[in-house]
C-alpha beads as a LAMMPS data file, in Angstrom:
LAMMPS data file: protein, C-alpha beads

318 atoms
317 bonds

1 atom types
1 bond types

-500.0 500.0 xlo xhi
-500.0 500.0 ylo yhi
-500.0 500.0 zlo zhi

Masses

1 110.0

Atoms # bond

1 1 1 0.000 0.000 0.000
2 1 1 1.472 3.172 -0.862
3 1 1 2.463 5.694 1.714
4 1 1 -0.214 8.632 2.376
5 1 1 0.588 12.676 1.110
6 1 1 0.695 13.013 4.996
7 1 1 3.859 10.537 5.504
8 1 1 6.710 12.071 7.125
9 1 1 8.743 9.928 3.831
10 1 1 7.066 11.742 1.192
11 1 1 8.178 14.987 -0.350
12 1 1 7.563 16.998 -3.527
13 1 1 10.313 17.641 -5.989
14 1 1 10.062 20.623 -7.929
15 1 1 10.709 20.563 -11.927
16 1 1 14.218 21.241 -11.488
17 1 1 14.725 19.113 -9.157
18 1 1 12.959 16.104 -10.617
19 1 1 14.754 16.930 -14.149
20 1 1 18.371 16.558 -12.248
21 1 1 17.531 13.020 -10.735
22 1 1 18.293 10.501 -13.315
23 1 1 21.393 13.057 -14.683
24 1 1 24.956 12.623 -13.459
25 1 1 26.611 15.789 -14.912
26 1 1 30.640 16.324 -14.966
27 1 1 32.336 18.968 -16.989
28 1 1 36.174 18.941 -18.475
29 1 1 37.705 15.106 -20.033
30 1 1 37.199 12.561 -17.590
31 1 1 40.450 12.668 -15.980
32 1 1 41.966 12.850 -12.494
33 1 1 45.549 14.523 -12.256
34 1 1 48.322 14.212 -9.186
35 1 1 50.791 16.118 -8.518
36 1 1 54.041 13.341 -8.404
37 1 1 57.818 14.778 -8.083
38 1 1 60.133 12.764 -9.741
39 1 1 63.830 11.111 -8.564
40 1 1 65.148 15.115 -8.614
41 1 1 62.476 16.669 -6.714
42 1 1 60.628 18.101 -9.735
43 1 1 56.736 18.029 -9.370
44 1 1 54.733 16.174 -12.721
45 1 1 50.781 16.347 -13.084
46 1 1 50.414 12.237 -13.988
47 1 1 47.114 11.000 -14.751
48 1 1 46.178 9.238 -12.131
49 1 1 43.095 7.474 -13.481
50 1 1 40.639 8.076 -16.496
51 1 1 36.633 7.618 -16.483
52 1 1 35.548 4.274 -18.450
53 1 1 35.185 5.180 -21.941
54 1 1 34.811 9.296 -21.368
55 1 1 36.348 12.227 -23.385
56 1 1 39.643 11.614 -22.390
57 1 1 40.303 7.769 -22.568
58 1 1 38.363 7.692 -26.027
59 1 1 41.221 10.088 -27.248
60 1 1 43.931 7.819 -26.575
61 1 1 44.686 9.579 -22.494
62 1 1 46.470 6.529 -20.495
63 1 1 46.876 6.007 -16.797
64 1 1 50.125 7.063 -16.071
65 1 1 50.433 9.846 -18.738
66 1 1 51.762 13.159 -17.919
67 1 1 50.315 16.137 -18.786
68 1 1 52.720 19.102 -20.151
69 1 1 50.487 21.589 -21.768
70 1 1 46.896 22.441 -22.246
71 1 1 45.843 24.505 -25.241
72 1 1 49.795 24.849 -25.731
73 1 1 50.563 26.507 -22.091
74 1 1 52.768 24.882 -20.401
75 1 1 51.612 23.276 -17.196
76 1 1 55.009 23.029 -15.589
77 1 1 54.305 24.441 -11.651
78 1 1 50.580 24.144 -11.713
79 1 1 48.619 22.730 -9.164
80 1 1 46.272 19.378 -10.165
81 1 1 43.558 21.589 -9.078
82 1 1 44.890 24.514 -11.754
83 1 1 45.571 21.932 -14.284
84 1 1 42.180 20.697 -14.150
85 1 1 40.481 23.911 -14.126
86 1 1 41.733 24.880 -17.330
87 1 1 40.441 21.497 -18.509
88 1 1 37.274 22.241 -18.153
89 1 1 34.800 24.587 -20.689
90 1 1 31.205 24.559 -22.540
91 1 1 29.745 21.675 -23.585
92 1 1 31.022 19.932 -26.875
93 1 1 33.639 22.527 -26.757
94 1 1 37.530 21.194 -27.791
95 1 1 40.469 21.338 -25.836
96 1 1 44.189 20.621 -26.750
97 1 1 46.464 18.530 -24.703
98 1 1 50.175 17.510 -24.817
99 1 1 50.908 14.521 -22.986
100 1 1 53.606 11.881 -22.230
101 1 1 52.961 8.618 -22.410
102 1 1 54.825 6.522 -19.498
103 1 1 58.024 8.076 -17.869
104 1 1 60.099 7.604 -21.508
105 1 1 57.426 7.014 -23.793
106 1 1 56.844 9.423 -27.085
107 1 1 55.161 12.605 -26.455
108 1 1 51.420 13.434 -27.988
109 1 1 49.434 15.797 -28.516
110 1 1 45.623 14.605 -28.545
111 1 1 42.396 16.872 -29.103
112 1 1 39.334 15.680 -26.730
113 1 1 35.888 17.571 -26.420
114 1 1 35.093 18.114 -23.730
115 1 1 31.451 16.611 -22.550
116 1 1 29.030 18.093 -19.483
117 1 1 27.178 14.666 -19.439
118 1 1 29.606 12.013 -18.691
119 1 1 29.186 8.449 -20.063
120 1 1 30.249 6.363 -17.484
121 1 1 30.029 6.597 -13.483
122 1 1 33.066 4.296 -13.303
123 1 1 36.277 5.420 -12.927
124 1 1 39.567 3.258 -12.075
125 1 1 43.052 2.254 -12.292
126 1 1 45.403 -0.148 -11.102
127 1 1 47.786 0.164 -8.278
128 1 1 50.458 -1.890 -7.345
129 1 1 50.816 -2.855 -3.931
130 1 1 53.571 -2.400 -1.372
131 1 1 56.230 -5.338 -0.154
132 1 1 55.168 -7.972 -3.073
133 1 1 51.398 -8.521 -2.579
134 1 1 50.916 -7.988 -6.203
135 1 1 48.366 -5.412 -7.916
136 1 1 44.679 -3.991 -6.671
137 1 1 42.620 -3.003 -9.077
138 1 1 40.832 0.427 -7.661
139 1 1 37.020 1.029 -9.180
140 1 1 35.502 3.975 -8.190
141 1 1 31.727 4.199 -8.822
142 1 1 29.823 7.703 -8.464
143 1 1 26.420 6.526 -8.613
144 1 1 24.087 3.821 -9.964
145 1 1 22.446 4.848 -13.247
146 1 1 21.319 2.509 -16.182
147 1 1 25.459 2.255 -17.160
148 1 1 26.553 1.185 -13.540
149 1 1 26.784 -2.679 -13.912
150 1 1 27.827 -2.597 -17.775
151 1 1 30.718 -0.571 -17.192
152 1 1 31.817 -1.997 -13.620
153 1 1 32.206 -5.000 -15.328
154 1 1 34.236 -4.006 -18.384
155 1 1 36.671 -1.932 -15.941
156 1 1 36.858 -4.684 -13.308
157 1 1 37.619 -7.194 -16.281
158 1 1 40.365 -4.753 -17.851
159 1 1 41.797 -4.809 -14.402
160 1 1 42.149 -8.485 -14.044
161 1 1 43.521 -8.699 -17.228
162 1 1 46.218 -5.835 -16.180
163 1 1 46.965 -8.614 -13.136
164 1 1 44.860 -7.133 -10.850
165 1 1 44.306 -9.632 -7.779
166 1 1 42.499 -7.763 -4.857
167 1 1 39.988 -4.792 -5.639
168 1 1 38.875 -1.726 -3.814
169 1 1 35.233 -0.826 -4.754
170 1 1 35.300 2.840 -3.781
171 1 1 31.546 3.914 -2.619
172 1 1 32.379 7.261 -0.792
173 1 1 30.321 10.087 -1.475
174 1 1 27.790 7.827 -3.905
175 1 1 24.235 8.471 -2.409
176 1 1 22.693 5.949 -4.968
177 1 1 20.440 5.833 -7.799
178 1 1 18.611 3.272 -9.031
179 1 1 18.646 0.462 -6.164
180 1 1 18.005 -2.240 -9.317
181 1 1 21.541 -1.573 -10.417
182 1 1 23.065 -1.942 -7.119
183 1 1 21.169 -4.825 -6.353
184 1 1 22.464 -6.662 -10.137
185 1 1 25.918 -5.509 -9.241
186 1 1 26.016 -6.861 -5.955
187 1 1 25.237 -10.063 -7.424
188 1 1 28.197 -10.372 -10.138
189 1 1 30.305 -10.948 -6.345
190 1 1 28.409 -13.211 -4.387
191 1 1 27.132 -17.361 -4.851
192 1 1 24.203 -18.768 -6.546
193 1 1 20.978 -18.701 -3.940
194 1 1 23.094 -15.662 -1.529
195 1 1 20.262 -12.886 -0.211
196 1 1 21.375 -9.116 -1.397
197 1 1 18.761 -7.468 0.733
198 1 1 15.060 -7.967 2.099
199 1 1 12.734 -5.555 1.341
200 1 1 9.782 -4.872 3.902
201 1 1 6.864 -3.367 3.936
202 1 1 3.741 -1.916 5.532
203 1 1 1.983 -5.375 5.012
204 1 1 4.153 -7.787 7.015
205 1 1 3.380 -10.320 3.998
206 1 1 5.585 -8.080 1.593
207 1 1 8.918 -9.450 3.052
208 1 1 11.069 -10.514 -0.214
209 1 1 14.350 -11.949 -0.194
210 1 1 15.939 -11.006 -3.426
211 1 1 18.600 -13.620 -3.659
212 1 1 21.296 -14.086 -6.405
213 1 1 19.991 -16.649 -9.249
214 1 1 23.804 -17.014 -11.003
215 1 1 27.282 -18.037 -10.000
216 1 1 29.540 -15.211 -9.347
217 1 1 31.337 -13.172 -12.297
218 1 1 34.062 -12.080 -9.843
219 1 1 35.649 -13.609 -6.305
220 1 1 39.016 -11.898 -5.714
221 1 1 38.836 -10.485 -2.048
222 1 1 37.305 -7.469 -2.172
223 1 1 37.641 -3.910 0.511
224 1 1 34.689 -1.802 0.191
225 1 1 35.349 2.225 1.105
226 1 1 32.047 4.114 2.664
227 1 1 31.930 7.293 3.838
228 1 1 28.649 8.927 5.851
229 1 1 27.636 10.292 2.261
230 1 1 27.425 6.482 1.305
231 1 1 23.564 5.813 0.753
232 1 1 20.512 3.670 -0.497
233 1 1 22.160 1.637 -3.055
234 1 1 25.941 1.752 -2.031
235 1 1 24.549 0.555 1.272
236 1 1 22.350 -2.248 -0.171
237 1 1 26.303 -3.414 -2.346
238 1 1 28.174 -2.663 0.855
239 1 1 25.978 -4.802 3.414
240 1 1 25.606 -7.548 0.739
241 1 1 28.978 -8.134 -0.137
242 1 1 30.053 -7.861 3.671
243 1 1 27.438 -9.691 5.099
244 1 1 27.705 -12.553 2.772
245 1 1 31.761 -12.763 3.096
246 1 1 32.772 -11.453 0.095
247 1 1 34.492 -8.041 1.182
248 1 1 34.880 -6.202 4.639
249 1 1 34.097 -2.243 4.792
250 1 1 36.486 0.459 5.140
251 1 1 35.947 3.606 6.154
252 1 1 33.165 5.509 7.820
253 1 1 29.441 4.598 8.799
254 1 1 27.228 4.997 6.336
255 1 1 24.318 7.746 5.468
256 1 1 21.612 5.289 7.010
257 1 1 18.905 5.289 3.632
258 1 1 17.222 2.521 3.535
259 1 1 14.000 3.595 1.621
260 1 1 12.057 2.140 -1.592
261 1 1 10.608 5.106 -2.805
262 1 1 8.770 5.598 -6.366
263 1 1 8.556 8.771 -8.030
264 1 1 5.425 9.537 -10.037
265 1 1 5.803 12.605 -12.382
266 1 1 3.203 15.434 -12.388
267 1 1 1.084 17.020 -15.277
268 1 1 2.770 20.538 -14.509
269 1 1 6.527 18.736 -14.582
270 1 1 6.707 18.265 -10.530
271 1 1 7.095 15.044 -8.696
272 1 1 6.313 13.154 -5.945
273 1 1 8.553 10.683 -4.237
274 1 1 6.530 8.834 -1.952
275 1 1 7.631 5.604 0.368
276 1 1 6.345 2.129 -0.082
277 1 1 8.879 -0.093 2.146
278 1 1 12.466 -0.515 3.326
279 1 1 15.384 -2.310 2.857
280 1 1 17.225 -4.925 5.247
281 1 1 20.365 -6.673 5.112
282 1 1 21.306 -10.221 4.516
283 1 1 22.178 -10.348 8.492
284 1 1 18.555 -8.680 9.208
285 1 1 19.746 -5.200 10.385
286 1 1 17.904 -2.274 8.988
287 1 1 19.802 0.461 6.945
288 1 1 17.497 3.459 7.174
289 1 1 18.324 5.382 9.942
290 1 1 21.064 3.625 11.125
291 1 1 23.681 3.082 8.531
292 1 1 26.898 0.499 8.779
293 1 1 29.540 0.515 10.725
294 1 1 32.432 -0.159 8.582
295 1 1 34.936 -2.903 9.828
296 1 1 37.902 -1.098 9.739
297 1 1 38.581 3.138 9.747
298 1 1 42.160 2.722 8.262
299 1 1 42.734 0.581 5.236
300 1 1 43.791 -2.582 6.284
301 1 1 46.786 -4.997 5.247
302 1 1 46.001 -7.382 2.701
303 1 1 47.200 -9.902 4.608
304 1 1 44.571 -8.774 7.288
305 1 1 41.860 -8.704 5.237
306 1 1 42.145 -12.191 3.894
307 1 1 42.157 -13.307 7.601
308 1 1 39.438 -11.422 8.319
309 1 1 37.390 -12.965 5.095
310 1 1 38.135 -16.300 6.025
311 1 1 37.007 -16.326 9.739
312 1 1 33.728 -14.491 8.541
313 1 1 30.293 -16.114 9.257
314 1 1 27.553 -16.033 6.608
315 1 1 23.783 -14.920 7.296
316 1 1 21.223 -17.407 8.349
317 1 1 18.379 -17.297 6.307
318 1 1 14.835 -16.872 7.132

Bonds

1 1 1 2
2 1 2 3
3 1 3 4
4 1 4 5
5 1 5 6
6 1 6 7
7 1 7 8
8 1 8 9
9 1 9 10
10 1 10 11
11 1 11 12
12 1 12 13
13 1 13 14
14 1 14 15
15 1 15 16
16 1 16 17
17 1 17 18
18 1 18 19
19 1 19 20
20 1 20 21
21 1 21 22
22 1 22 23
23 1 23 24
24 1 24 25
25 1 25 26
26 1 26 27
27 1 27 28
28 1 28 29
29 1 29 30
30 1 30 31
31 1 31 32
32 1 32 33
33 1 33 34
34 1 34 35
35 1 35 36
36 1 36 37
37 1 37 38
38 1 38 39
39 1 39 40
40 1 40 41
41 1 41 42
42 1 42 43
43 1 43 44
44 1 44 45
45 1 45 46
46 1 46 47
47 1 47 48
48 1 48 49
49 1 49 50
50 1 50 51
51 1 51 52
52 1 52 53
53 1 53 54
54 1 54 55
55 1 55 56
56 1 56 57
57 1 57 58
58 1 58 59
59 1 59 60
60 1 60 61
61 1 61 62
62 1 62 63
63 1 63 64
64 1 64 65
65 1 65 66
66 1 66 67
67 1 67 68
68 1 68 69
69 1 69 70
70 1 70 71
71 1 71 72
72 1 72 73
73 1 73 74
74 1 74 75
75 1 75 76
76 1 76 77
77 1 77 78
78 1 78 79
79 1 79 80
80 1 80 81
81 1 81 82
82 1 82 83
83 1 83 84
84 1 84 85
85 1 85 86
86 1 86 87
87 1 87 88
88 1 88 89
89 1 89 90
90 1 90 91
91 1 91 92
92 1 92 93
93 1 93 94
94 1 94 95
95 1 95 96
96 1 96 97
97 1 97 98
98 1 98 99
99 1 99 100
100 1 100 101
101 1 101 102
102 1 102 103
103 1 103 104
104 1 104 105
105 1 105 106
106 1 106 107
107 1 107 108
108 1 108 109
109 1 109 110
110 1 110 111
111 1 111 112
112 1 112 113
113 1 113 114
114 1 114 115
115 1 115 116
116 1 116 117
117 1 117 118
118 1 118 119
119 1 119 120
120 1 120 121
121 1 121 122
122 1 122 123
123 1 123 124
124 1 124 125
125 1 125 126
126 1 126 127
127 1 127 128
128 1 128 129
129 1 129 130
130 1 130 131
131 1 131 132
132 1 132 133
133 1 133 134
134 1 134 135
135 1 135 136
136 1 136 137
137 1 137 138
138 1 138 139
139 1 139 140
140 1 140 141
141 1 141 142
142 1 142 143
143 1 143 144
144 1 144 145
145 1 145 146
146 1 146 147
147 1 147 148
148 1 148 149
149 1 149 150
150 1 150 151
151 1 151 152
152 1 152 153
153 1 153 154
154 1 154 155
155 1 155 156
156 1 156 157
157 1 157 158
158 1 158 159
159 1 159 160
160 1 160 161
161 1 161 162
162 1 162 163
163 1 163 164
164 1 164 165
165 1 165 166
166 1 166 167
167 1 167 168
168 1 168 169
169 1 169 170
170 1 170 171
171 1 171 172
172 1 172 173
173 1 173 174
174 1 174 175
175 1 175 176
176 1 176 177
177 1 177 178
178 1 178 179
179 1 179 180
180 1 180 181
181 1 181 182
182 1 182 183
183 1 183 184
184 1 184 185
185 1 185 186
186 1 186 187
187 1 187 188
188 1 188 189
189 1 189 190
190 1 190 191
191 1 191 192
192 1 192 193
193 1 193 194
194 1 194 195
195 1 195 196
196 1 196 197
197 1 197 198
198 1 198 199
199 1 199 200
200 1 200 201
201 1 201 202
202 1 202 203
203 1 203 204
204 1 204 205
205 1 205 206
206 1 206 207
207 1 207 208
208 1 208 209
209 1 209 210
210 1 210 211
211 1 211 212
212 1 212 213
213 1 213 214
214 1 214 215
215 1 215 216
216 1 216 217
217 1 217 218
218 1 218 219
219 1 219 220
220 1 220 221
221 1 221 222
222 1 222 223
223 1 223 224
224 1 224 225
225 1 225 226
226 1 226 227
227 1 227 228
228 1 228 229
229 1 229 230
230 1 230 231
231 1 231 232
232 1 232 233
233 1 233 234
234 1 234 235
235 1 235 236
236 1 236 237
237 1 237 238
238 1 238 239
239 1 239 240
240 1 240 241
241 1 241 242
242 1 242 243
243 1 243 244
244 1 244 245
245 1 245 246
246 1 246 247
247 1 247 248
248 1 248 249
249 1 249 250
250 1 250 251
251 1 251 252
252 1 252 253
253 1 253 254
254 1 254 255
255 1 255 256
256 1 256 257
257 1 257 258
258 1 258 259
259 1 259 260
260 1 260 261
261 1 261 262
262 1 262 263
263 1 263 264
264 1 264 265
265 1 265 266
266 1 266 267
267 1 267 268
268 1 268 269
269 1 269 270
270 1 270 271
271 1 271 272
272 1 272 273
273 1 273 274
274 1 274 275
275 1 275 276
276 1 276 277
277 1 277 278
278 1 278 279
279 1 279 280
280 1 280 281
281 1 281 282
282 1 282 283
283 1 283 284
284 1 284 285
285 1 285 286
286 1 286 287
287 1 287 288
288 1 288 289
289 1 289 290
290 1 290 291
291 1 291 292
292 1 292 293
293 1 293 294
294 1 294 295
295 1 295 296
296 1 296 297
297 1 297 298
298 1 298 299
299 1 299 300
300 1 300 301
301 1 301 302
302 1 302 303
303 1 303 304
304 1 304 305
305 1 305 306
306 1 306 307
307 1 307 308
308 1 308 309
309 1 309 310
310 1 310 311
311 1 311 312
312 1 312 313
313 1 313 314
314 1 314 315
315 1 315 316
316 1 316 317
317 1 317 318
């Protein structure tokens, strides 16, 4: 039964505000710069990682690239946070960048437009890890829209094929989306017949247990980051992957939204999102209001968080 105008859980949204929901806007290429001095003390802007398939990674931009010039200025003693303000411009606009590929690979000068609407909420890039324990493949995800699962799993599968071996699924700051796409990703992690959440509602009959129907597309061990601006969806992945063994958390406790809310669209372009249940976790804990506790505040040792996977106790069902 759906939630009455007088619910505490339902709010109007006014045209603006209901256009900007299913948009995930970014201006400049898709790239994010650090500032790394080399072996003589001299400060590069590298390219630390690109966004799936955006502006810059369609033109040929690599991980590890340096940037020396934008629109033929020289870059040398610019901050990241300069660098990437010149970046950016209007929509569909062009902007000229001279880059070096590796530490002694060719230079190259590549022309990328620039886009306000960017294609992919993925972004990643592989690390490698101190004292031997091979690579990590970091995935950061800003939010889950209709591209979410597609392009998690072409960057997590680029990753493994680079040799990555652990992953970090990077949640921070992503208040969610559409819960369907969070709920399909958190099944490419965890076994045939696991639960990814329980959904209640105001008819104690409505209990579901949405459960995962396929073998899993990816089991390397897995830390999940979460900040407090980690929400809905990102909470749904986090608690599903943890609670089922397949990653611990990292980080801070989580926003606490644990809604399912439908918007319905009205005649004079206004909405109304109005509550019709709530989410639980695989171990029975409820999200809204609440949020997770993360396991850890500091990242962990790899070596810790393989221990800490293998002594980990799966849900009961029911």
């Amino acid at each position: 039964m759906l939630a009455s105008l007088g619910d505490p859980y339902t709010r109007f949204l006014s045209p603006s505000e209901f256009s900007k929901m299913a948009r995930y806007d970014m201006t400049g290429i898709g790239i994010n710069l650090r500032e790394i001095p080399d072996d003589n003390g001299v400060v590069k802007l590298k390219v630390l990682g690109l966004i799936l398939d955006g502006p810059a990674h369609s033109a040929g931009v690599r991980q590890g690239d340096e940037l020396l010039s934008i629109n033929g200025v020289d870059v040398k003693g610019k901050s990241a946070f300069e660098a990437s303000s010149m970046l950016q411009g209007p929509n569909e606009t062009f902007v000229n960048i001279m880059v070096k590929h590796g530490n002694c690979g060719p230079e190259q000068s590549i022309r990328v437009q620039r886009q306000s609407t960017a294609k992919s909420p993925v972004f990643y890039r592989l690390e490698q890890v101190k004292n031997g324990a091979g690579s990590v493949g970091y995935v950061r995800l800003k939010e889950f829209n209709a591209l979410a699962r597609k392009d998690l799993v072409i960057a997590m599968r680029r990753l493994q094929d680079m040799g990555a071996s652990y992953f970090v699924l990077d949640l921070r700051d992503n208040l969610g989306g559409l819960v369907q796409a969070g709920i399909e990703i958190a099944k490419l992690f965890l076994n045939k017949g696991d639960t990814v959440t329980y959904t209640v509602g105001r008819d104690p009959l409505s209990v579901k247990n949405i459960v995962t129907e396929t073998s899993p597309v990816f089991s390397a061990p897995i830390i999940v980051l979460v900040n407090k601006n980690s929400a809905s969806a990102s909470e749904i992945v986090a608690t599903a992957l943890h609670d089922n063994c397949r990653a611990i958390l990292v980080g801070e406790r989580t926003y606490g939204k644990g809604l399912i809310q439908s918007v319905f669209e009205l005649d004079d372009g206004s909405g109304i999102v109005v509550t019709i249940g709530k989410y639980v976790t695989p171990n029975h804990v409820d999200i809204n209001g609440n949020g997770v506790d993360p396991d850890f505040h500091n990242f962990p040792a790899w070596n810790e968080v393989d221990r800490y996977l293998s002594t980990c106790h799966r849900p009961q069902e029911g």
